[in-house]
Structures are given as C-alpha cells and as structure tokens.
Backbone as XML, in Angstrom:
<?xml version="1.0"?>
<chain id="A" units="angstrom">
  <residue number="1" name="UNK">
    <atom name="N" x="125.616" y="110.970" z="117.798"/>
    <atom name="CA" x="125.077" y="109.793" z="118.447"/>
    <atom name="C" x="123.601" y="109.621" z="118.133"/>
  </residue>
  <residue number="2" name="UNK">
    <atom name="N" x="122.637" y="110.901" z="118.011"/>
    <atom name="CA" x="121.347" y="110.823" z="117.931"/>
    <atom name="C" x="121.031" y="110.647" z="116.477"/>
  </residue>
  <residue number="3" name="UNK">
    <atom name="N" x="121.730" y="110.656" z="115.490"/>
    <atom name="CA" x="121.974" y="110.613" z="114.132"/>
    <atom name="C" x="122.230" y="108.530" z="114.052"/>
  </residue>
  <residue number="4" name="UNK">
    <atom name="N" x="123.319" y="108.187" z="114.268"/>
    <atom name="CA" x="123.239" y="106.902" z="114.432"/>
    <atom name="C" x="122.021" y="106.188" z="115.037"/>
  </residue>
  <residue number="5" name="UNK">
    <atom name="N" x="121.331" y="106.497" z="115.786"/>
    <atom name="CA" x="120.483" y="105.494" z="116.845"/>
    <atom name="C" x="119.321" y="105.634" z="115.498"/>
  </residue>
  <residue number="6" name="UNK">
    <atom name="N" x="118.954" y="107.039" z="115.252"/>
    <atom name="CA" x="118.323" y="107.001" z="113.740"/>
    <atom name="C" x="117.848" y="105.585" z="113.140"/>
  </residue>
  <residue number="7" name="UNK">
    <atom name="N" x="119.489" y="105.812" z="112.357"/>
    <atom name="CA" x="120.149" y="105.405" z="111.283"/>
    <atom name="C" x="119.790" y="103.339" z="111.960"/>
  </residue>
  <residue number="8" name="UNK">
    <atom name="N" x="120.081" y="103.379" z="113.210"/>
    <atom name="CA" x="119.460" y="101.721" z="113.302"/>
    <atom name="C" x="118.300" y="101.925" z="113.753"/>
  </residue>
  <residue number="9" name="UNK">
    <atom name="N" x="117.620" y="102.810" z="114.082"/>
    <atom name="CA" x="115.657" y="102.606" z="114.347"/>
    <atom name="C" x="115.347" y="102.406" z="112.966"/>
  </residue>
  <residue number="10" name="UNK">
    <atom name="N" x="116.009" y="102.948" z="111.954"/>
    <atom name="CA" x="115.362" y="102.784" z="110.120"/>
    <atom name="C" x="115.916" y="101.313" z="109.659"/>
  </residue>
  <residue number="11" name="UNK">
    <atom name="N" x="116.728" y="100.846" z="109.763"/>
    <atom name="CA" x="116.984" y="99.669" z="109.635"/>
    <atom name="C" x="116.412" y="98.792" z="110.395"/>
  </residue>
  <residue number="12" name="UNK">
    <atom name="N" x="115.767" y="99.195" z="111.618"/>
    <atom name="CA" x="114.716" y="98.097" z="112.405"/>
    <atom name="C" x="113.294" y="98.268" z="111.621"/>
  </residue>
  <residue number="13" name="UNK">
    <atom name="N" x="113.177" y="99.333" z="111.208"/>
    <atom name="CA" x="111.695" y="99.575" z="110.960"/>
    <atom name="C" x="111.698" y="99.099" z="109.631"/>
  </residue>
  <residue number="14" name="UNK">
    <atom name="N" x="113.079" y="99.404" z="108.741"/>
    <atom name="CA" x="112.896" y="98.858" z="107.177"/>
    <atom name="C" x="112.995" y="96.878" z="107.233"/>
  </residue>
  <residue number="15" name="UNK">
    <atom name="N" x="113.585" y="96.523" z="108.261"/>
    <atom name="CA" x="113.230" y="95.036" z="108.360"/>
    <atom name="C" x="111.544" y="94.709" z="108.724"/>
  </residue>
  <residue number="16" name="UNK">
    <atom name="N" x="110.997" y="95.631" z="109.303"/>
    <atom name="CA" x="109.978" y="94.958" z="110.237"/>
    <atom name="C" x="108.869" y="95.354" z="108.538"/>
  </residue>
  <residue number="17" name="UNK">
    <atom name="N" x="108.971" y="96.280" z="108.000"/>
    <atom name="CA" x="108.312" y="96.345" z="106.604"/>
    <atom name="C" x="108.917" y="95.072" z="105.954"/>
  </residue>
  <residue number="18" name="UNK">
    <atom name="N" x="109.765" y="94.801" z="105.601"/>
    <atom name="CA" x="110.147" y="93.743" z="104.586"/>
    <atom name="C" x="109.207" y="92.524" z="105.174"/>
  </residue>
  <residue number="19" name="UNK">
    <atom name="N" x="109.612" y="91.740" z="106.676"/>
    <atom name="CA" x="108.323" y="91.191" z="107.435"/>
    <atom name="C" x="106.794" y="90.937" z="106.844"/>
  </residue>
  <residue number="20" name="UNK">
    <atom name="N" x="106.485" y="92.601" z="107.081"/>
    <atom name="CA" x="105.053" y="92.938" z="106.772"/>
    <atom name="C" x="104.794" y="92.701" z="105.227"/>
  </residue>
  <residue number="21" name="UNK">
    <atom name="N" x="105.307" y="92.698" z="104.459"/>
    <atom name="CA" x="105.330" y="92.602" z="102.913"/>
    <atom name="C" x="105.136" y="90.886" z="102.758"/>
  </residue>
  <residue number="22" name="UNK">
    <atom name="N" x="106.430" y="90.213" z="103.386"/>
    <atom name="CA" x="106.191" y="89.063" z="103.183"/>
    <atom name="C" x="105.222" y="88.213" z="103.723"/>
  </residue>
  <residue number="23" name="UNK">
    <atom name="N" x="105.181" y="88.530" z="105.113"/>
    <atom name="CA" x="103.752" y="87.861" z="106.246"/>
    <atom name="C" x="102.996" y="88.367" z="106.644"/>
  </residue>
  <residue number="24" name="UNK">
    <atom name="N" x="102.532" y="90.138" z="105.789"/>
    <atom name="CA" x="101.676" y="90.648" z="106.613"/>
    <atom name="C" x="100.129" y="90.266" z="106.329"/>
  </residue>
  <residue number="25" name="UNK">
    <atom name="N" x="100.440" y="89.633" z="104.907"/>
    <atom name="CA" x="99.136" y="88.983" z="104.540"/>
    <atom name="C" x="98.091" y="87.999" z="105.304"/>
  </residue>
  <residue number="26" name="UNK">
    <atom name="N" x="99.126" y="87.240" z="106.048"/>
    <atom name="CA" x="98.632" y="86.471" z="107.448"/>
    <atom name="C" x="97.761" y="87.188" z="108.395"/>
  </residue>
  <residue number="27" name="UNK">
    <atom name="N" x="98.600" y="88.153" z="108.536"/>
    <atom name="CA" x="97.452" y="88.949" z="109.794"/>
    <atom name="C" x="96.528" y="89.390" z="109.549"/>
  </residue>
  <residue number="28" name="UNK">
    <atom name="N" x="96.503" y="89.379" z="107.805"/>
    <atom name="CA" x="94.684" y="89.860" z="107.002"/>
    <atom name="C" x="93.638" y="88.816" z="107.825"/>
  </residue>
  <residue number="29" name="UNK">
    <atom name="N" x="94.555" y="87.317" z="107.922"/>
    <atom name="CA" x="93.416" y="86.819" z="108.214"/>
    <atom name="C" x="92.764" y="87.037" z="109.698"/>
  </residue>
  <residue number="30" name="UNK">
    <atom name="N" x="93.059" y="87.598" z="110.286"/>
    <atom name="CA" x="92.776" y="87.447" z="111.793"/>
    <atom name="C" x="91.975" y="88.901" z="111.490"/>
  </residue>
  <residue number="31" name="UNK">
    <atom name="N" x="92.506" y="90.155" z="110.831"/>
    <atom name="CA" x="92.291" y="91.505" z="111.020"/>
    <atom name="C" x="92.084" y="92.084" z="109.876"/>
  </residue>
  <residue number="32" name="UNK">
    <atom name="N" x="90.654" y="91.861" z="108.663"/>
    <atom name="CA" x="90.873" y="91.805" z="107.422"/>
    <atom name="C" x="91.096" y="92.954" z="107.380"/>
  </residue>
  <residue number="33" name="UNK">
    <atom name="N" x="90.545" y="94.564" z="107.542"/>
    <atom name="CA" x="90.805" y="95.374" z="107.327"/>
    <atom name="C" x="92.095" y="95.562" z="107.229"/>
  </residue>
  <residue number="34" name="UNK">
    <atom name="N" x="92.785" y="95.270" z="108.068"/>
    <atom name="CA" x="94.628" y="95.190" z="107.314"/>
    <atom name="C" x="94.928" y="95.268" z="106.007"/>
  </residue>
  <residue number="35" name="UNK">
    <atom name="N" x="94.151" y="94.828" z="105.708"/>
    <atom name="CA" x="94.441" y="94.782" z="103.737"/>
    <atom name="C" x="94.529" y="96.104" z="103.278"/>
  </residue>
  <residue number="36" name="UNK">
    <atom name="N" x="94.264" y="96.772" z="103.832"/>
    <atom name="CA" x="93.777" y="98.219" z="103.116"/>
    <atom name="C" x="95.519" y="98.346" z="104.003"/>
  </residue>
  <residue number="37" name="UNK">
    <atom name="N" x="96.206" y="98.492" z="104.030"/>
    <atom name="CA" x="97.249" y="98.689" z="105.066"/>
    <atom name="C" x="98.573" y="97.558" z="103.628"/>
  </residue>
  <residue number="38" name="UNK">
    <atom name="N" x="98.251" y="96.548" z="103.885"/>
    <atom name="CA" x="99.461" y="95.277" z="103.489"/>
    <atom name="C" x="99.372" y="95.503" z="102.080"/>
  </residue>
  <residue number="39" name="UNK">
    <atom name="N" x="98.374" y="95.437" z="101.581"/>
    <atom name="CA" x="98.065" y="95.636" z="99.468"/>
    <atom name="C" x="98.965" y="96.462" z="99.199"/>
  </residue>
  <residue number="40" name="UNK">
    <atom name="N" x="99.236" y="97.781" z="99.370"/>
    <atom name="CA" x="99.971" y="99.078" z="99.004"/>
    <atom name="C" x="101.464" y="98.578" z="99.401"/>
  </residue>
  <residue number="41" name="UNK">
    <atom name="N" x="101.675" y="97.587" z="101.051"/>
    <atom name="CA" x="102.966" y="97.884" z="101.144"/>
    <atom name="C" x="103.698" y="96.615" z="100.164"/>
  </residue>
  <residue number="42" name="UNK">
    <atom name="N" x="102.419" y="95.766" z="99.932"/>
    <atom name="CA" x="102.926" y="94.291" z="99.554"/>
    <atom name="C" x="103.427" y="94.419" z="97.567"/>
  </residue>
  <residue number="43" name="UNK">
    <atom name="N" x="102.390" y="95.396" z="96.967"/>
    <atom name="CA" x="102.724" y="95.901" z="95.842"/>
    <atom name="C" x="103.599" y="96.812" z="95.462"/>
  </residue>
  <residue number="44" name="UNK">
    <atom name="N" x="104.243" y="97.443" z="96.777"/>
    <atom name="CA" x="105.301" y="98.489" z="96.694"/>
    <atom name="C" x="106.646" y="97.655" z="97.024"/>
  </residue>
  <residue number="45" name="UNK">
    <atom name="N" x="106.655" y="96.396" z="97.761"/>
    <atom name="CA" x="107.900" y="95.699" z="98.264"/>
    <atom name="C" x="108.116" y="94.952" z="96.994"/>
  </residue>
  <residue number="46" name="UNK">
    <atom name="N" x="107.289" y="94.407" z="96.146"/>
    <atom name="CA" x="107.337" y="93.530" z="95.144"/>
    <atom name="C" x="107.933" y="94.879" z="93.565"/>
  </residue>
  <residue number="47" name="UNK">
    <atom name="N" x="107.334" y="96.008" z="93.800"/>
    <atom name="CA" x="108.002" y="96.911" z="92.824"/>
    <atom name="C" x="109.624" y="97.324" z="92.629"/>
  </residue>
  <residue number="48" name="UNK">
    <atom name="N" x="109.246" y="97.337" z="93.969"/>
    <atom name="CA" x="111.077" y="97.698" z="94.423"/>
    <atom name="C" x="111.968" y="97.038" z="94.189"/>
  </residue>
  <residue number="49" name="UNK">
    <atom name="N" x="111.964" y="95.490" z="94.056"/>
    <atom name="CA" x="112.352" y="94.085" z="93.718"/>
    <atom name="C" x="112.164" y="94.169" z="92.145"/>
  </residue>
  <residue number="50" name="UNK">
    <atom name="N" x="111.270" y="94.324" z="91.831"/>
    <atom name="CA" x="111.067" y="94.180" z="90.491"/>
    <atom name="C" x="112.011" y="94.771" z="89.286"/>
  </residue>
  <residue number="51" name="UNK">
    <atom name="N" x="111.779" y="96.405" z="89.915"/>
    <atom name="CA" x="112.414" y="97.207" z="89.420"/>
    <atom name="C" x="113.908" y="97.353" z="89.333"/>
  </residue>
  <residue number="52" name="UNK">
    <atom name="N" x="114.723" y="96.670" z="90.644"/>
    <atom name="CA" x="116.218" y="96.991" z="90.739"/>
    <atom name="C" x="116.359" y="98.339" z="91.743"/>
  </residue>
  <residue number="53" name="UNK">
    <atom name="N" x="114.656" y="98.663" z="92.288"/>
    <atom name="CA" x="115.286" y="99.752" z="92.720"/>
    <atom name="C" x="115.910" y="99.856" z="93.690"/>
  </residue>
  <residue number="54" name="UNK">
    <atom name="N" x="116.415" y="101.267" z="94.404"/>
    <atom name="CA" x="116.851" y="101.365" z="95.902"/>
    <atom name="C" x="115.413" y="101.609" z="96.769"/>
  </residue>
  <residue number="55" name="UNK">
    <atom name="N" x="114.883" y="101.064" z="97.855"/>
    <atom name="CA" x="114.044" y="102.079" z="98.545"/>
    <atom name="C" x="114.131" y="103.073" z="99.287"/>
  </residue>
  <residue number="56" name="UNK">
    <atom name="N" x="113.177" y="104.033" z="99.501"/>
    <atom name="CA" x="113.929" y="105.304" z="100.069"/>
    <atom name="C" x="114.482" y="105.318" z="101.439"/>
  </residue>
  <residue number="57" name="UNK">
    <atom name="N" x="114.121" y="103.986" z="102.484"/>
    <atom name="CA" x="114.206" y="103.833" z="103.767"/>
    <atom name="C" x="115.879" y="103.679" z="103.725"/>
  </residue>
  <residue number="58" name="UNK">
    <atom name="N" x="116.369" y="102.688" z="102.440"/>
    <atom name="CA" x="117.982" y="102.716" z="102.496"/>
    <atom name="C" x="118.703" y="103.864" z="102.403"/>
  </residue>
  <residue number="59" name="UNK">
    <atom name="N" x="118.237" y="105.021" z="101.655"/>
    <atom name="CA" x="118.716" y="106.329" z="101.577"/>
    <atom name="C" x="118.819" y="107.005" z="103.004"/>
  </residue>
  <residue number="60" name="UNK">
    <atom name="N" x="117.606" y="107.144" z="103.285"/>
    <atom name="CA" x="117.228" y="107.342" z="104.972"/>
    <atom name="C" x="118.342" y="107.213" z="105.709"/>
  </residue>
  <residue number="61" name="UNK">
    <atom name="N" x="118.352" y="106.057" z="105.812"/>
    <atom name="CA" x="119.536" y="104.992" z="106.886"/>
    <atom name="C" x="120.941" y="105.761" z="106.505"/>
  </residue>
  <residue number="62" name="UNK">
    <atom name="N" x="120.999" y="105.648" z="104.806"/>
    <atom name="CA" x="122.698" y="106.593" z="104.877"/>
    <atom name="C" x="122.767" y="108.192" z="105.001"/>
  </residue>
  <residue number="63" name="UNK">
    <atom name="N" x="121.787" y="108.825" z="105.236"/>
    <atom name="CA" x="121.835" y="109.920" z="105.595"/>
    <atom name="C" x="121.996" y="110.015" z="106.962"/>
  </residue>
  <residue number="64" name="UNK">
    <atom name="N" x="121.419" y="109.472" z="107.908"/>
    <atom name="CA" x="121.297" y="109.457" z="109.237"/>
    <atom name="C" x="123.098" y="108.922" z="109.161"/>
  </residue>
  <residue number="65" name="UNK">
    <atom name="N" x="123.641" y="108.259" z="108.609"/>
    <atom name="CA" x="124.799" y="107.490" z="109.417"/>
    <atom name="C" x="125.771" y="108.745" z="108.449"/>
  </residue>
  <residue number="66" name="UNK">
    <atom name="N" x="125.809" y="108.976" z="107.591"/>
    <atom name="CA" x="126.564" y="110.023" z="107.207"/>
    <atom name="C" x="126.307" y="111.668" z="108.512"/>
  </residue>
  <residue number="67" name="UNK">
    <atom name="N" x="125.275" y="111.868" z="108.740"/>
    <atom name="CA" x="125.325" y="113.145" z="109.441"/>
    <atom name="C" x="125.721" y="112.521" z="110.986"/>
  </residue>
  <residue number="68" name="UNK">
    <atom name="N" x="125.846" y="111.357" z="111.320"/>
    <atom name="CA" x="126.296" y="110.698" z="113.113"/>
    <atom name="C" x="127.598" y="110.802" z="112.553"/>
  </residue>
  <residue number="69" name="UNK">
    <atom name="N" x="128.355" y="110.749" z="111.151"/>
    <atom name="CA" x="130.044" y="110.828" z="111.166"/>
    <atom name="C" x="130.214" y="109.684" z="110.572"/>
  </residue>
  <residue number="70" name="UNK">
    <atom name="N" x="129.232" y="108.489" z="110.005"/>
    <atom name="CA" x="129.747" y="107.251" z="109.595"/>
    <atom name="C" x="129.510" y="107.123" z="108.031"/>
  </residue>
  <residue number="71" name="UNK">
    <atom name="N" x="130.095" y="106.239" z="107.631"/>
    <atom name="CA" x="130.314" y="106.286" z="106.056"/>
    <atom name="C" x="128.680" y="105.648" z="105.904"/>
  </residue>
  <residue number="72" name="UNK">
    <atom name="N" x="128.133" y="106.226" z="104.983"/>
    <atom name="CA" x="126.728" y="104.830" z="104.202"/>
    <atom name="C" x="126.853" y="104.203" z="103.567"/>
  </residue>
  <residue number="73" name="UNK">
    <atom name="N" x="126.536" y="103.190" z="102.879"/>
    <atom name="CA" x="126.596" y="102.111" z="102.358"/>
    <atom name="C" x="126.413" y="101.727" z="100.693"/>
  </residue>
  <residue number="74" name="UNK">
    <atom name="N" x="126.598" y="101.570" z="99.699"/>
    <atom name="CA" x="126.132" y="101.318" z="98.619"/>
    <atom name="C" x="125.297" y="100.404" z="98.339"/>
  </residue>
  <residue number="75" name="UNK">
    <atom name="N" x="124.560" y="100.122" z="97.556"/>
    <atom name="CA" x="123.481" y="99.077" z="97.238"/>
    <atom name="C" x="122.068" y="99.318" z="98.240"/>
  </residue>
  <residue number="76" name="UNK">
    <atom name="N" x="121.661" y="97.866" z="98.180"/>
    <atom name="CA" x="119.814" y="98.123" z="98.719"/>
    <atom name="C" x="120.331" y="97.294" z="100.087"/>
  </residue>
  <residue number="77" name="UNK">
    <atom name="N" x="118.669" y="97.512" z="100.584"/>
    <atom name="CA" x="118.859" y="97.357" z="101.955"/>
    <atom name="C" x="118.920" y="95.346" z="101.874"/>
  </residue>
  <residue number="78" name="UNK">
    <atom name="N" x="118.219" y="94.852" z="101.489"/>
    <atom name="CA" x="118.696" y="93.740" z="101.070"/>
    <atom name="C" x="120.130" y="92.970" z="101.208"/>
  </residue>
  <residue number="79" name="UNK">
    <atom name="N" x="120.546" y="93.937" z="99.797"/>
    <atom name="CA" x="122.401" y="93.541" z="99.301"/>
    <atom name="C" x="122.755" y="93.608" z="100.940"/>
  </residue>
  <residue number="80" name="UNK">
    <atom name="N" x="122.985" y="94.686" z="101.656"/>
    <atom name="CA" x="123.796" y="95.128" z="102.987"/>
    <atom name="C" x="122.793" y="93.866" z="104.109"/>
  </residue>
  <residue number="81" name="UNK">
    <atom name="N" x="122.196" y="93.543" z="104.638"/>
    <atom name="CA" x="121.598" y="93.101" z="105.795"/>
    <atom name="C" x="120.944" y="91.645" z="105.556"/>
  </residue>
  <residue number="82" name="UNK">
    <atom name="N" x="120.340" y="91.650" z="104.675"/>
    <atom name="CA" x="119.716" y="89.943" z="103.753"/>
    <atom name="C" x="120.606" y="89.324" z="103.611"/>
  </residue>
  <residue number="83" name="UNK">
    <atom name="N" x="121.659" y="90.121" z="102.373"/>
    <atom name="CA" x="121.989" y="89.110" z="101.532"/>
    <atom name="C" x="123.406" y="88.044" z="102.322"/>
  </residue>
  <residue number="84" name="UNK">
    <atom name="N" x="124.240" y="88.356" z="103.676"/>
    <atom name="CA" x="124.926" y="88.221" z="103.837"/>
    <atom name="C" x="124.644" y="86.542" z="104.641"/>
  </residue>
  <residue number="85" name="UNK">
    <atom name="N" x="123.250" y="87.075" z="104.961"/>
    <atom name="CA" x="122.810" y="86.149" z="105.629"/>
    <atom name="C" x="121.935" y="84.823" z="105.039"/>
  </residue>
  <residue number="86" name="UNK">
    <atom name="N" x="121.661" y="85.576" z="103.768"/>
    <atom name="CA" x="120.941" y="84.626" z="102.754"/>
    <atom name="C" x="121.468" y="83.816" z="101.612"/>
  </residue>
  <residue number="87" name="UNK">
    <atom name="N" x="122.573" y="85.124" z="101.155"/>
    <atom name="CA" x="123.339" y="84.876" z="99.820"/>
    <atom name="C" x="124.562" y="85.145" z="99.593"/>
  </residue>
  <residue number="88" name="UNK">
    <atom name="N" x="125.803" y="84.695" z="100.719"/>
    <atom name="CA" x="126.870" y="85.220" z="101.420"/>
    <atom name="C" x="127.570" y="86.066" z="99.632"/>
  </residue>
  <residue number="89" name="UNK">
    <atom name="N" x="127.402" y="84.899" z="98.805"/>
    <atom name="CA" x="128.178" y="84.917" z="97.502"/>
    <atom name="C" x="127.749" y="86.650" z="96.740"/>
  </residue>
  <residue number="90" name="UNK">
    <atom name="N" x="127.053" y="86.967" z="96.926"/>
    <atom name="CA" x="126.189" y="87.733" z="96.268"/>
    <atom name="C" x="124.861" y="87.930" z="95.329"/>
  </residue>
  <residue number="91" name="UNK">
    <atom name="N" x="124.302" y="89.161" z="96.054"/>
    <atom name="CA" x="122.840" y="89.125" z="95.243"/>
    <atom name="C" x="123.082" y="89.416" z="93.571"/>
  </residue>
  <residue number="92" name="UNK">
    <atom name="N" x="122.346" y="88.956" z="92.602"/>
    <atom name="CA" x="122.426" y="89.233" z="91.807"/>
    <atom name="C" x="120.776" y="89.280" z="90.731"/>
  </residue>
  <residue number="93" name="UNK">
    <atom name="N" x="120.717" y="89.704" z="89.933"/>
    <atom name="CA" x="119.433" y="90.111" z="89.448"/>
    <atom name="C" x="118.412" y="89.008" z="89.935"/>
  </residue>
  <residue number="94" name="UNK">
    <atom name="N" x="118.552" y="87.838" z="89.293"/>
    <atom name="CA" x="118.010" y="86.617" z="89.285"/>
    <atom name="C" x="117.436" y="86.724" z="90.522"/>
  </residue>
  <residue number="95" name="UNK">
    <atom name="N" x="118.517" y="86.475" z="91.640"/>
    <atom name="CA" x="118.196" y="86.669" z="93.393"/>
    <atom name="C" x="116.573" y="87.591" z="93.536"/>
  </residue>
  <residue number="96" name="UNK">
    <atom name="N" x="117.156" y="89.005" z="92.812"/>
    <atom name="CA" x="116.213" y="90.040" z="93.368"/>
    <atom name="C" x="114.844" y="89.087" z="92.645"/>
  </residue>
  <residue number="97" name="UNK">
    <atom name="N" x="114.975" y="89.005" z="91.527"/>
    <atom name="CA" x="113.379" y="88.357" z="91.035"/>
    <atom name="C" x="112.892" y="87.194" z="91.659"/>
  </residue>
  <residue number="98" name="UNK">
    <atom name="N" x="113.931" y="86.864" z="92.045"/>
    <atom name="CA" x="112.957" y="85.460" z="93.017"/>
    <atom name="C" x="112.470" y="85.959" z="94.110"/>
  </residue>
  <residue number="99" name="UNK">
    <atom name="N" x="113.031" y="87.559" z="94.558"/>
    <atom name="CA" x="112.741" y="87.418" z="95.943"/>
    <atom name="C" x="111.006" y="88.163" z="95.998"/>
  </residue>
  <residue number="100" name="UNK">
    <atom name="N" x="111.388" y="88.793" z="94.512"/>
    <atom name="CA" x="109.882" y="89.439" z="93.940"/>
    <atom name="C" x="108.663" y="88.547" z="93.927"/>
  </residue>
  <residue number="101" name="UNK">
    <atom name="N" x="108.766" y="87.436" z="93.530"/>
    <atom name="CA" x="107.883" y="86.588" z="93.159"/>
    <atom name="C" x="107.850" y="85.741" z="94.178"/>
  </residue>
  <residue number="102" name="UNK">
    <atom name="N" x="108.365" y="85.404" z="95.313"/>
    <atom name="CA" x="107.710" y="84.832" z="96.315"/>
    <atom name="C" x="107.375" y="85.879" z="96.937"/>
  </residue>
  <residue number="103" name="UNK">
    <atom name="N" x="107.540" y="87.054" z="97.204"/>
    <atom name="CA" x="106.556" y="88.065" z="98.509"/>
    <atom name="C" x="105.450" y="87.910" z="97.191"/>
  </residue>
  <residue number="104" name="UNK">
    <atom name="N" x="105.164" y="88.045" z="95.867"/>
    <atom name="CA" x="103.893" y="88.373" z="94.880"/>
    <atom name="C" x="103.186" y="86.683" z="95.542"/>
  </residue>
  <residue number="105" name="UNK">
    <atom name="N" x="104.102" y="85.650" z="95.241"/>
    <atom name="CA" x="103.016" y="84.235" z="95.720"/>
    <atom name="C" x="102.601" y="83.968" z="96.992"/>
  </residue>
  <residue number="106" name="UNK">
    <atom name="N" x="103.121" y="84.718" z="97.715"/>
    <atom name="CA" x="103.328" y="84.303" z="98.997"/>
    <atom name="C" x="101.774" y="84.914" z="99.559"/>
  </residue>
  <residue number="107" name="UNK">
    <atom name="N" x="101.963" y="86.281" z="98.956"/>
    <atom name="CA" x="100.645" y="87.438" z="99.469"/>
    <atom name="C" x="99.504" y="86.313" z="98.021"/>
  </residue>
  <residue number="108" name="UNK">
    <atom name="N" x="99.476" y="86.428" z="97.149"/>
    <atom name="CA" x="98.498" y="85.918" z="95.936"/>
    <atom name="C" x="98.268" y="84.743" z="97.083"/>
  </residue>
  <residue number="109" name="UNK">
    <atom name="N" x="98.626" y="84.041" z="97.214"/>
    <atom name="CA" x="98.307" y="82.305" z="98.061"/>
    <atom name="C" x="97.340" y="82.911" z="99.363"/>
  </residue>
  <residue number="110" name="UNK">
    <atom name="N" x="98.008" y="84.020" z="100.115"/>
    <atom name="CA" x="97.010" y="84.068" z="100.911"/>
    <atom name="C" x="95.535" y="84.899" z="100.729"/>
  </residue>
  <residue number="111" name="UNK">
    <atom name="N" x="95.627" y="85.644" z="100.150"/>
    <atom name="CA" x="94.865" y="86.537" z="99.174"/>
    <atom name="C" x="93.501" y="85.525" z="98.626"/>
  </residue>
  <residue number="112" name="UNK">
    <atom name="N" x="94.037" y="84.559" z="97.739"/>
    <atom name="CA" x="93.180" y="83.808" z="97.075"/>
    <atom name="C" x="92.511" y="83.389" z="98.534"/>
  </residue>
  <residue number="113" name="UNK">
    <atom name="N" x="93.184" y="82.750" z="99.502"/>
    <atom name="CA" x="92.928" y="81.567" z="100.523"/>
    <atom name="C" x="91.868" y="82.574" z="101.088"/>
  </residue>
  <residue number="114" name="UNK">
    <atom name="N" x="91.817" y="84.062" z="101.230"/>
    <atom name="CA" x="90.789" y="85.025" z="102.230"/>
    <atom name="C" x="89.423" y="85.072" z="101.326"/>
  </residue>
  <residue number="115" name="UNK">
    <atom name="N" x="90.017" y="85.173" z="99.977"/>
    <atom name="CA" x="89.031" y="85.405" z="98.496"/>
    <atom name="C" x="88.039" y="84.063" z="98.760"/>
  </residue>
  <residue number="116" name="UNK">
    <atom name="N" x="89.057" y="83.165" z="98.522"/>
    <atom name="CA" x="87.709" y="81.408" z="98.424"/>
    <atom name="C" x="87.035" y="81.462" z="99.886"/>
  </residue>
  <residue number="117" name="UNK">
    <atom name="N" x="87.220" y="81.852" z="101.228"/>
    <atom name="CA" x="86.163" y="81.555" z="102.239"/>
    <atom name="C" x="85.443" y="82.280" z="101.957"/>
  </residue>
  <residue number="118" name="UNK">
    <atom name="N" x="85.111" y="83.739" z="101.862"/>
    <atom name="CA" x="83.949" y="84.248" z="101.647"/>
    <atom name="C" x="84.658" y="85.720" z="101.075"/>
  </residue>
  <residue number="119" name="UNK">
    <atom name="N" x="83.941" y="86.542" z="99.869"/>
    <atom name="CA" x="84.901" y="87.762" z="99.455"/>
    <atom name="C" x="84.109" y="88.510" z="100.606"/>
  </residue>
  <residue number="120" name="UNK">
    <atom name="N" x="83.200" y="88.441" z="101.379"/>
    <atom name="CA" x="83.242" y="89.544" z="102.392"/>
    <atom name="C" x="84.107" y="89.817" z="103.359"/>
  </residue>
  <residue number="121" name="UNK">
    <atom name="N" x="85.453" y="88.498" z="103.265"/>
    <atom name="CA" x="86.351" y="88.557" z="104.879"/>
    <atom name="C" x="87.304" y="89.719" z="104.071"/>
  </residue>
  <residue number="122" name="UNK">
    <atom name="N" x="87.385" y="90.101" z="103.087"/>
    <atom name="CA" x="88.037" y="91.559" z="102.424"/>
    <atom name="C" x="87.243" y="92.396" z="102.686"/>
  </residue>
  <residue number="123" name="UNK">
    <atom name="N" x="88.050" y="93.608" z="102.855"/>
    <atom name="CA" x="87.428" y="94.988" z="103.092"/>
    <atom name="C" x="87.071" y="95.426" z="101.366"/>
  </residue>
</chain>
C-alpha cells in the first residue's frame, strides 16, 4: 500500500514538474531568482522531449507500483497520462517535437519578455 501511494505522489510531483517546465517561467517574473531553479528544469524537460527519452521520475513511478504488487507501465510519462488526454490516437515522434518546442518557445518568449525590461530582473 505504502509502495503505491509512492508510486501516485511521483506521478503528482512528475506532473507538477512538467507544469513548472512549461509555466514556470511566469513565476520568474514575479520571483526572478527562480530562474536559477526553472533554466535547468526547463532545459532538462525540453531534452527529454527532444531526445525520445524516458525520464527517470517514469522509472520511479514503475518501481514503486511494481514493489506495491502492480504491473508498470511502458513508454514515458507523457504517452501514459498526457497523451490520452491530449492525443487519444497516439503520441508519435512529431507529437514529442512539438511538445519540445513549445515548452523551448514558451520559456524563450518569456525569457526574452524578462531580458527586454531590464537584464537586471535576471539573476
């Protein structure tokens, strides 16, 4: 049982990163030092995408549900929890690169937008 509850605290926490990747750039503006925080996770969410890879939080999640007694899952955390809701049909490469390049424009747009008021609102 304590193995499962895991296994969905990592799937809450690997959504609330995906979040932070895509909008955490926003909260630069209120809290610039954040940046030193969002840059690393925003260039690591966009790698992972890039690459095809798995991230390790999905591994995580099937270890925890394999040692509670439940089967884990194949593919990324995406394919299993996103895509059903995004892309019932299925993810497929194309998918993953678009999803790369809007968290890269999404953070670049706000990035620039902190850059043009003044480069001191960056840490």
């Amino acid at each position: 049982m304590a193995y499962l509850v895991l296994a969905d605290t990592t799937v809450l926490i690997h959504a609330l990163f995906v979040l932070f990747v895509l909008l955490g750039g926003i909260a630069v503006f209120r809290w610039p030092r954040l940046a030193w925080v969002h840059l690393p996770a925003a260039i690591w969410g966009v790698m992972i995408e890039l690459g095809g890879w798995v991230c390790p939080l999905t591994f995580l999640e099937n270890r925890f549900r394999w040692l509670g007694g439940e089967a884990g899952y194949g593919g990324t955390f995406i394919e299993r929890y996103l895509e059903p809701l995004l892309y019932p049909l299925g993810l497929t490469r194309n998918v993953q690169l678009v999803f790369a390049l809007v968290a890269f424009l999404v953070n670049l747009a706000v990035y620039a937008s902190l850059w043009g008021r003044s480069p001191r609102n960056l840490p």
